[in-house]
C-alpha positions as CSV (number, residue, x, y, z in Angstrom):
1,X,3.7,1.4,-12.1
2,X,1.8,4.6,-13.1
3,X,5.0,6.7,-12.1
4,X,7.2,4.1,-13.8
5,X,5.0,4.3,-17.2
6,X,4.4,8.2,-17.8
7,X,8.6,8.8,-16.9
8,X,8.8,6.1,-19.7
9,X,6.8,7.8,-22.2
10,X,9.5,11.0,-22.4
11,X,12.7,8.3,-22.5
12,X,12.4,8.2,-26.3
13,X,13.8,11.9,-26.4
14,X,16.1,11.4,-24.4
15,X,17.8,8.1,-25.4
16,X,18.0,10.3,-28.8
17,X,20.1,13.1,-27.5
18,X,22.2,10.2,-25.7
19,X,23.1,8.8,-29.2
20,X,23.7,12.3,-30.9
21,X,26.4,12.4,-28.1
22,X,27.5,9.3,-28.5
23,X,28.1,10.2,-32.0
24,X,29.7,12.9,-31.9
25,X,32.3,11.5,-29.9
26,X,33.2,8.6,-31.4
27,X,32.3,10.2,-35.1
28,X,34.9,9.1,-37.5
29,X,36.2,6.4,-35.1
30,X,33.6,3.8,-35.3
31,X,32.4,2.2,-39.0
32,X,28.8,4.5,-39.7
33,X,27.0,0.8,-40.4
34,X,27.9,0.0,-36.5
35,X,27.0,3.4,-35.3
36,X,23.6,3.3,-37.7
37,X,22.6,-0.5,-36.3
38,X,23.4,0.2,-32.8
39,X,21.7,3.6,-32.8
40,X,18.4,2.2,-34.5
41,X,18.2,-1.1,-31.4
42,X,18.9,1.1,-28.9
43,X,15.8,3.7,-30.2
44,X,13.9,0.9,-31.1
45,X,13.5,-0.3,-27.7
46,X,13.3,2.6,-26.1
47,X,10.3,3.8,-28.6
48,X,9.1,0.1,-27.2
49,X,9.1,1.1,-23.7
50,X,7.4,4.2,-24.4
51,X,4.5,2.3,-25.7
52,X,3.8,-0.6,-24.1
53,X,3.7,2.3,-21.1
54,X,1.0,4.3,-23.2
55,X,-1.0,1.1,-23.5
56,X,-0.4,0.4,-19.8
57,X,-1.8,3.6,-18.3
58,X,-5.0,3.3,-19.2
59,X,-5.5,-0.4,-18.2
60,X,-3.2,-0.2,-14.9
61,X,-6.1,-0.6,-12.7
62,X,-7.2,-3.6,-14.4
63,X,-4.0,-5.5,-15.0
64,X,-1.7,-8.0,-12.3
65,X,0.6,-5.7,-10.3
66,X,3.6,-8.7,-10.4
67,X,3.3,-9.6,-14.1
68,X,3.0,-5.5,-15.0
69,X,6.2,-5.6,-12.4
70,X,8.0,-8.5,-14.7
71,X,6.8,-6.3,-18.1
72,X,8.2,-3.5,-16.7
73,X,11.6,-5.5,-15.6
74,X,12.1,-7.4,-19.2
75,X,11.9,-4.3,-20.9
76,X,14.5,-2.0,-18.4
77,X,17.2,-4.8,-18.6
78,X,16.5,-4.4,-22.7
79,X,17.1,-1.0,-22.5
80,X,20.1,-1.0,-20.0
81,X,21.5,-3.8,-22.3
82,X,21.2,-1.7,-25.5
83,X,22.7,1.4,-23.8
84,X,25.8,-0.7,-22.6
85,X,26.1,-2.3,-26.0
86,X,27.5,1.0,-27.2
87,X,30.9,0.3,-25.1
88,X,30.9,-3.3,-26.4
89,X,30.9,-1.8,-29.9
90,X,32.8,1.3,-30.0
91,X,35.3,1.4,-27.2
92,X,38.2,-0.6,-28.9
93,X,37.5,1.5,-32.2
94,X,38.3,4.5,-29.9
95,X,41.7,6.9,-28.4
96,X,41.6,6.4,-24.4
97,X,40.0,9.9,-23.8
98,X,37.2,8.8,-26.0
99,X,36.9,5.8,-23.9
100,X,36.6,7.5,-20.7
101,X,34.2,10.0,-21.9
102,X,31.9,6.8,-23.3
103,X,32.2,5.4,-19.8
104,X,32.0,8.6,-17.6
105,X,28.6,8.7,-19.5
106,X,27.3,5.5,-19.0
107,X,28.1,5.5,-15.5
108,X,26.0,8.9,-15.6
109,X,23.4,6.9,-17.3
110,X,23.1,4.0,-14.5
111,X,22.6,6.6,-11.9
112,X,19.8,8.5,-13.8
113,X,17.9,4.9,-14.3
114,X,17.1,5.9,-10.1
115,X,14.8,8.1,-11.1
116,X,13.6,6.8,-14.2
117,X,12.6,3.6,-12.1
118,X,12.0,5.4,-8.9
119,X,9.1,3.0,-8.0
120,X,10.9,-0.2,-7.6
121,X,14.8,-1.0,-6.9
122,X,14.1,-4.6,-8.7
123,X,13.9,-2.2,-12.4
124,X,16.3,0.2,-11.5
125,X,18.9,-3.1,-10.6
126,X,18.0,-4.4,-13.9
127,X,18.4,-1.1,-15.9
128,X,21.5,-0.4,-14.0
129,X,23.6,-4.0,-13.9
130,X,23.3,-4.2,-17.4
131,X,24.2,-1.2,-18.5
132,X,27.6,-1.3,-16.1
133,X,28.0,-4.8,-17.5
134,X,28.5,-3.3,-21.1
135,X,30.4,-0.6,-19.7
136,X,32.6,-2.5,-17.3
137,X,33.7,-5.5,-19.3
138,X,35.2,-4.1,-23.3
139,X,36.8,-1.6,-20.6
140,X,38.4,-4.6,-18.7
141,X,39.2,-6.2,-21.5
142,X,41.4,-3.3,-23.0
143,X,42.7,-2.7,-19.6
144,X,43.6,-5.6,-17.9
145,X,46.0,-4.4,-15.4
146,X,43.0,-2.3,-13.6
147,X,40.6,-5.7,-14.0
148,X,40.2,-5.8,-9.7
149,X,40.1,-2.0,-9.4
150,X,37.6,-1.1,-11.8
151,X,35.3,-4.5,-11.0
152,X,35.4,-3.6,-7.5
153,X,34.3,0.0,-7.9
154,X,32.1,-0.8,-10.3
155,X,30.0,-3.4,-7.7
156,X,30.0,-0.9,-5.2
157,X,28.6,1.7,-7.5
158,X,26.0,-0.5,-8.7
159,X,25.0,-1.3,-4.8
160,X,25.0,2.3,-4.2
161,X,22.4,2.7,-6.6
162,X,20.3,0.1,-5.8
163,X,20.6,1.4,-2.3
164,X,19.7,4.7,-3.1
165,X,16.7,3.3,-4.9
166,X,15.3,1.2,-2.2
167,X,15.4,4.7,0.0
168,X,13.6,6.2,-3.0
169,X,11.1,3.6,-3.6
170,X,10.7,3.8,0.6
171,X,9.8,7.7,0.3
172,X,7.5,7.6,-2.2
173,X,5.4,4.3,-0.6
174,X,5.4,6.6,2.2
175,X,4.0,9.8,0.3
176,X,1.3,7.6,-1.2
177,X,-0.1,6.5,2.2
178,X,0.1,10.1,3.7
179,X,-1.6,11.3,0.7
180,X,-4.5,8.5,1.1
181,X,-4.2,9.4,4.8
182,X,-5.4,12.6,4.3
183,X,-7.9,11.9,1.7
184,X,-9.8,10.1,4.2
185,X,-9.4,12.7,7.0
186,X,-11.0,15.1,4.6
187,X,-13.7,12.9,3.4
188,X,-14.4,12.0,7.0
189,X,-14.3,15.9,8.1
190,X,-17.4,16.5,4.9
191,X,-19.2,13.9,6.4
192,X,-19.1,15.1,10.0
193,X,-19.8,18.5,9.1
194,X,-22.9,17.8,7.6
195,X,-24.4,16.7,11.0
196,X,-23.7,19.7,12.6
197,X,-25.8,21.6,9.5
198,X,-28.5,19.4,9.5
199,X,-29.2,19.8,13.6
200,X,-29.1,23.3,12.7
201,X,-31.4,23.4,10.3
202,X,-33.5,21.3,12.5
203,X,-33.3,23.6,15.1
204,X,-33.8,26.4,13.0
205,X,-37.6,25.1,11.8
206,X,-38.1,24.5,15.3
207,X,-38.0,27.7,15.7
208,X,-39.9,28.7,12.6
209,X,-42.9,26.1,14.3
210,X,-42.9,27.2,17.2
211,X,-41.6,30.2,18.2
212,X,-42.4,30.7,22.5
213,X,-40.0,32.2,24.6
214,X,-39.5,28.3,26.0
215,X,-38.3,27.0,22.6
216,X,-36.4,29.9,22.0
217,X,-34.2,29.6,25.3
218,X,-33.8,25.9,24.7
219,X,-33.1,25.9,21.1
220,X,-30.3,28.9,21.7
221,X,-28.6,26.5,24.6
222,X,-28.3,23.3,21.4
223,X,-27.3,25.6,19.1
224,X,-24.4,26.7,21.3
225,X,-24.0,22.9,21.5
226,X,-23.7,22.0,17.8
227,X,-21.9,25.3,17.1
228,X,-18.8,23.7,19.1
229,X,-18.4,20.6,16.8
230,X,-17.6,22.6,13.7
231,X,-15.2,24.6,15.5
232,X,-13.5,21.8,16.9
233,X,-13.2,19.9,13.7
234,X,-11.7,23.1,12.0
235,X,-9.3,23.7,15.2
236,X,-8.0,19.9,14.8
237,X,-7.6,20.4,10.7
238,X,-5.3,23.1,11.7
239,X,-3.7,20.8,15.0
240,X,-3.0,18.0,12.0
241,X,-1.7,20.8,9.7
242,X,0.7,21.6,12.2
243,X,1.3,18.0,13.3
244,X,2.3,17.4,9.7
245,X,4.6,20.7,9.4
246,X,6.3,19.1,12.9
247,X,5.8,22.1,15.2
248,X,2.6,20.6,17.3
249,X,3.1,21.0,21.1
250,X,1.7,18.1,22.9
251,X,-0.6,18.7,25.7
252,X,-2.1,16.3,28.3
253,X,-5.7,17.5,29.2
254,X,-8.6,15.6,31.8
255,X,-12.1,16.1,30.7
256,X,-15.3,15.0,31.6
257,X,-16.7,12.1,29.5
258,X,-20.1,12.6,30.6
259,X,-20.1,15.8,29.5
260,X,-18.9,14.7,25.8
261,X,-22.0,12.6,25.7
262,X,-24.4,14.8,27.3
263,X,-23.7,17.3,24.5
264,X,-23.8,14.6,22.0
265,X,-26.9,13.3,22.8
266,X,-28.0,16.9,23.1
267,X,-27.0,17.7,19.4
268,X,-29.3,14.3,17.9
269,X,-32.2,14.2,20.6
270,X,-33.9,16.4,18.2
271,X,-32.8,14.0,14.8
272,X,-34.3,11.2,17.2
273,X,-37.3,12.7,18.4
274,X,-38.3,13.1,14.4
275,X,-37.3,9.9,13.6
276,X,-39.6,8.4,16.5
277,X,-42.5,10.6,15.7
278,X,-42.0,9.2,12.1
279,X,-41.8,5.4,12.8
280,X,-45.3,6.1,14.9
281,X,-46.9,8.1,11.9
282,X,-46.0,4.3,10.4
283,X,-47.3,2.0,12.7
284,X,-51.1,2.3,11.5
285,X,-50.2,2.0,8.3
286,X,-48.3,-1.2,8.8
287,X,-51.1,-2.6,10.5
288,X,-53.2,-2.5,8.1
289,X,-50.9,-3.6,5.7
290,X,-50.5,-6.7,8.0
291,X,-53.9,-7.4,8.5
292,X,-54.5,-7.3,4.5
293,X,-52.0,-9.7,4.1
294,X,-53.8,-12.3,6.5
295,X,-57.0,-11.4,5.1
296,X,-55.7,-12.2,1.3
297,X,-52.9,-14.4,1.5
């Protein structure tokens, strides 16, 4: 809907270059009071689109995804139905080449609702049906010896489109999920790494405390430890990156799963040894806190 509404908010333009072409073509065929009504509905509803879409972006989180979707909808068909009108109104005023240009561009105009409406097939069939109604039926109607023909290529190009908008819509469902995919791999990546840098720290005023050739060796042998974890998560950032480019070669490995805890329990005995000694610095003080509360209840 987001997509759907800032695409909307440039339409105005262009529906104004479509009737300066329009114009020109069928400029002096057509009466100017037809050209001037149809011209003004057809910019009118375009300049509605474009801001019921500025009032919609702000609010989109807040608003019902289906009756947004049914806004949305309404207001395509309107605008697909405006476009097409053009045909209804000028083609019979027109020489045959005229005609076919109106119609080669109208047909031009269904297929570019695809991308207009690239987030849902349902607006892109409503933008697109009517405006190959408008284009399909005055054109019948001159040419009634070509009524099969041109009603039977004109359903298959309309299921074409909606075709290639249900690919469309597929692809770009897809995109959002591997983009939110990856926004929580990286948030989950920041939040490991911080362990790592906190048991180093720890491990580091250690060291500051109490600096014997004991807590030296030991406190080398975790650093080593933690050191690994970082380097790992930075080595499977650029396995993913891979994975996503499609070049990753797969490899089956053993290892030893008590040696992935050991070093894991290695890396927090420290973080658990503070948070023990703290819990006991508390103890007294809950004590007394408990006895108080017997004493004045």
């Amino acid at each position: 809907m987001t997509l759907h509404a800032r695409v909307l908010l440039h339409m105005p333009l262009v529906q104004l270059f479509f009737i300066v072409g329009v114009g020109w073509i069928v400029y002096p065929s057509v009466p100017l009071s037809t050209f001037v009504l149809w011209s003004t509905l057809a910019l009118g509803v375009e300049l509605l689109r474009a801001t019921f879409a500025r009032w919609v972006l702000p609010r989109v989180d807040t608003l019902a995804p289906k009756r947004l979707h049914a806004a949305f909808m309404t207001l395509d068909g309107l605008a697909g139905a405006s476009t097409g009108l053009s045909a209804v109104l000028f083609l019979h005023h027109l020489s045959f080449v005229s005609q076919a240009l109106i119609e080669i561009i109208l047909f031009s105009i269904a297929a570019a609702g695809v991308s207009v409406a690239v987030s849902s097939k349902y607006m892109t069939a409503a933008y697109s049906l009517l405006v190959l109604l408008g284009a399909t039926i005055p054109w019948i109607s001159l040419h009634p010896d070509k009524y099969w023909a041109v009603m039977g290529l004109t359903l298959v190009y309309w299921l074409f489109l909606i075709r290639v908008a249900t690919e469309s819509e597929r692809l770009l469902h897809r995109s959002v999920l591997i983009r939110q995919e990856r926004d929580r791999i990286i948030a989950t990546v920041s939040h490991d790494l911080r362990q790592p840098l906190h048991a180093l720290s720890l491990h580091g005023a250690i060291l500051v405390s109490h600096p014997s050739e004991q807590t030296l060796r030991e406190t080398r042998r975790n650093i080593d430890h933690v050191v690994q974890d970082p380097e790992k998560m930075l080595t499977d950032l650029l396995d993913l990156s891979k994975i996503s480019a499609g070049n990753f070669p797969t490899q089956a490995q053993f290892f030893s799963l008590d040696t992935a805890i050991a070093h894991i329990c290695t890396e927090f005995d420290s973080i658990a040894s503070e948070t023990r000694s703290q819990a006991t610095s508390f103890v007294p003080e809950a004590t007394t806190s408990a006895a108080n509360a017997r004493q004045y209840p």
